[in-house]
N, C-alpha and C positions, 0 to 999 in steps of 0.2 A: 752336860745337857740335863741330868736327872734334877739336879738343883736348880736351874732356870725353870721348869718345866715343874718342878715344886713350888716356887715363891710364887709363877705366876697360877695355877691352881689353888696354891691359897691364898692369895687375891680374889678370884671367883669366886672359891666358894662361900669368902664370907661377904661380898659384895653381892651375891645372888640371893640370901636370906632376906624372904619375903617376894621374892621373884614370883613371875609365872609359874605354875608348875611345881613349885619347891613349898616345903612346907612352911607356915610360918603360924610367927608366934609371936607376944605381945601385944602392943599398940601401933594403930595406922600408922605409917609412917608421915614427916611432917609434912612430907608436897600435899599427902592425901589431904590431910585437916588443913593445909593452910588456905586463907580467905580470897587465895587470887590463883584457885586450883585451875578454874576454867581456862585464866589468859596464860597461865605457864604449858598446860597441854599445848593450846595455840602457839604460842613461842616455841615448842618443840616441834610440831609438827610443821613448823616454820623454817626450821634447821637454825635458829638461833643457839647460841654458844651456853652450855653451863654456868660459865662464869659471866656472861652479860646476864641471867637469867637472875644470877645469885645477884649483883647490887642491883637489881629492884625489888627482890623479895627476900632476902637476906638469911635465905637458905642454904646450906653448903653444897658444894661443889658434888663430894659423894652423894647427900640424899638427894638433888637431883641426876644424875650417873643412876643410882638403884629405881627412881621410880620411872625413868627412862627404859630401861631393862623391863622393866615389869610388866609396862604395855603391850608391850609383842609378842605373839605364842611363838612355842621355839622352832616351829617349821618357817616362822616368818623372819625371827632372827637368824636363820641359816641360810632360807633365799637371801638375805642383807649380807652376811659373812660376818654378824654381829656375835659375840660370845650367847651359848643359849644351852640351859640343863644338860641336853644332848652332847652339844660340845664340851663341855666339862666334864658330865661320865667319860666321856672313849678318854679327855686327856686324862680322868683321874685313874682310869685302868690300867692307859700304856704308863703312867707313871708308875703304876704298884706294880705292873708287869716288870719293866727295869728296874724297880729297886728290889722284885724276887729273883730275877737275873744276877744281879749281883752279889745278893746272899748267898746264892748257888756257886757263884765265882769264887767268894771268901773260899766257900768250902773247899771245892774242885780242887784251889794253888794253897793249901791250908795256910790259910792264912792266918796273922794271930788273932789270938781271943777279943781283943782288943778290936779291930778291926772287923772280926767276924759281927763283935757286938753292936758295932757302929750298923751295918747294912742290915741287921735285925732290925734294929731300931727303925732306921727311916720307912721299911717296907713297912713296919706298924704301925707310924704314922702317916704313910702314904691309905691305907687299910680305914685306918680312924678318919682320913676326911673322906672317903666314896662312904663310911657307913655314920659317921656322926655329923661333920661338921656342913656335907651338901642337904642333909634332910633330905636327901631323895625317896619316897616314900612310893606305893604302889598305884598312888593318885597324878602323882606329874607322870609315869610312865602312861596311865591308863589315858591322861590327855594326848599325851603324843600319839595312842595308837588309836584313841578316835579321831584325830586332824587326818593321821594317814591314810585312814579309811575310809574318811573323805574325800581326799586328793585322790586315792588310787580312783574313786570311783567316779570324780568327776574327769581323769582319764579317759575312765572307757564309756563315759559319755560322748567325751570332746571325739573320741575313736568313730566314734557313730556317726556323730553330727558334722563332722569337718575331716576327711581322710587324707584330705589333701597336707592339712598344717600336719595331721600327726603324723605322715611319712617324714616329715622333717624334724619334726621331734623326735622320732625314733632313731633318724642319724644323730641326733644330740645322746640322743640316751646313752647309743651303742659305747661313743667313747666313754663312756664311766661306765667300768667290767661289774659294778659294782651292782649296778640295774640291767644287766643282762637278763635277768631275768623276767622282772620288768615289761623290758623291751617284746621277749618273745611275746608274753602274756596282753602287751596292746598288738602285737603282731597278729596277733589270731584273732583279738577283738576285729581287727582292722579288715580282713578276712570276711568276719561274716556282711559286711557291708556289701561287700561284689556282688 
């Protein structure tokens, strides 16, 4: 699983440079500067295919894949279940978390030198893509937590304005232990309407 869960994080994360949210560097990419930028947005937002997209503008397949990713903030690629910065950090965590697990296991069953050195290794290259290779910098964070603190608050707007939809929303929330908290906090919002 650690190496499935490796190839496909480093797919991400060199497929997200220049993304939303991620740093970048260089020159525009070629969807940006190419001369039929306007009707390829329209053919995306059309659900038209990469590959029909590339023989009219003779574009690859990946740079439109990257400039497709790049239009959506990463609360809206997670409403979609689209890969987005967010999703990448937790997988490139639990990945470096499983490959310090194993380093630890070397140890625990001593295992040989050999072997020890291999799970070194990948944990420091699981290390090197969350710190070099995603560019994750204090600015893609600082966007995700002003979209959230947006949404939280158009929340406890919607809490005010419509009690009825958020009772039902609040049974959505409840199953995910994860917005528990959440949930209390439009709970009480929902409270002061009475």
């Amino acid at each position: 699983m650690l190496v499935e869960n490796w190839a496909s994080l480093h797919y991400y994360a060199t497929d997200f440079k220049g993304s939303t949210g991620m740093s970048r560097t260089g020159r525009p990419s070629s969807v940006e500067t190419h001369a039929l930028r306007g009707r390829i947005e329209e053919a995306l937002d059309a659900g038209e295919t990469y590959e029909s997209i590339r023989t009219w503008t003779g574009l690859s397949v990946s740079s439109l894949s990257r400039f497709a990713i790049s239009r959506k903030s990463d609360l809206a690629k997670l409403v979609d279940g689209e890969p987005s910065t967010t999703d990448v950090i937790l997988r490139s965590i639990e990945i470096a978390d499983d490959a310090r697990d194993l380093r630890r296991r070397t140890k625990r069953l001593n295992a040989t030198p050999v072997a020890r050195a291999r799970a070194i290794k990948v944990e420091a290259e699981a290390l090197t893509v969350v710190i070099d290779r995603l560019g994750i910098d204090d600015t893609a964070a600082e966007k995700t937590f002003e979209q959230t603190q947006a949404l939280l608050q158009a929340l406890a707007d919607h809490a005010m304005t419509d009690p009825d939809s958020t009772r039902s929303l609040l049974r959505t929330m409840r199953a995910h232990p994860a917005l528990s908290q959440l949930a209390e906090a439009l709970q009480r919002r929902l409270r002061k309407t009475r």
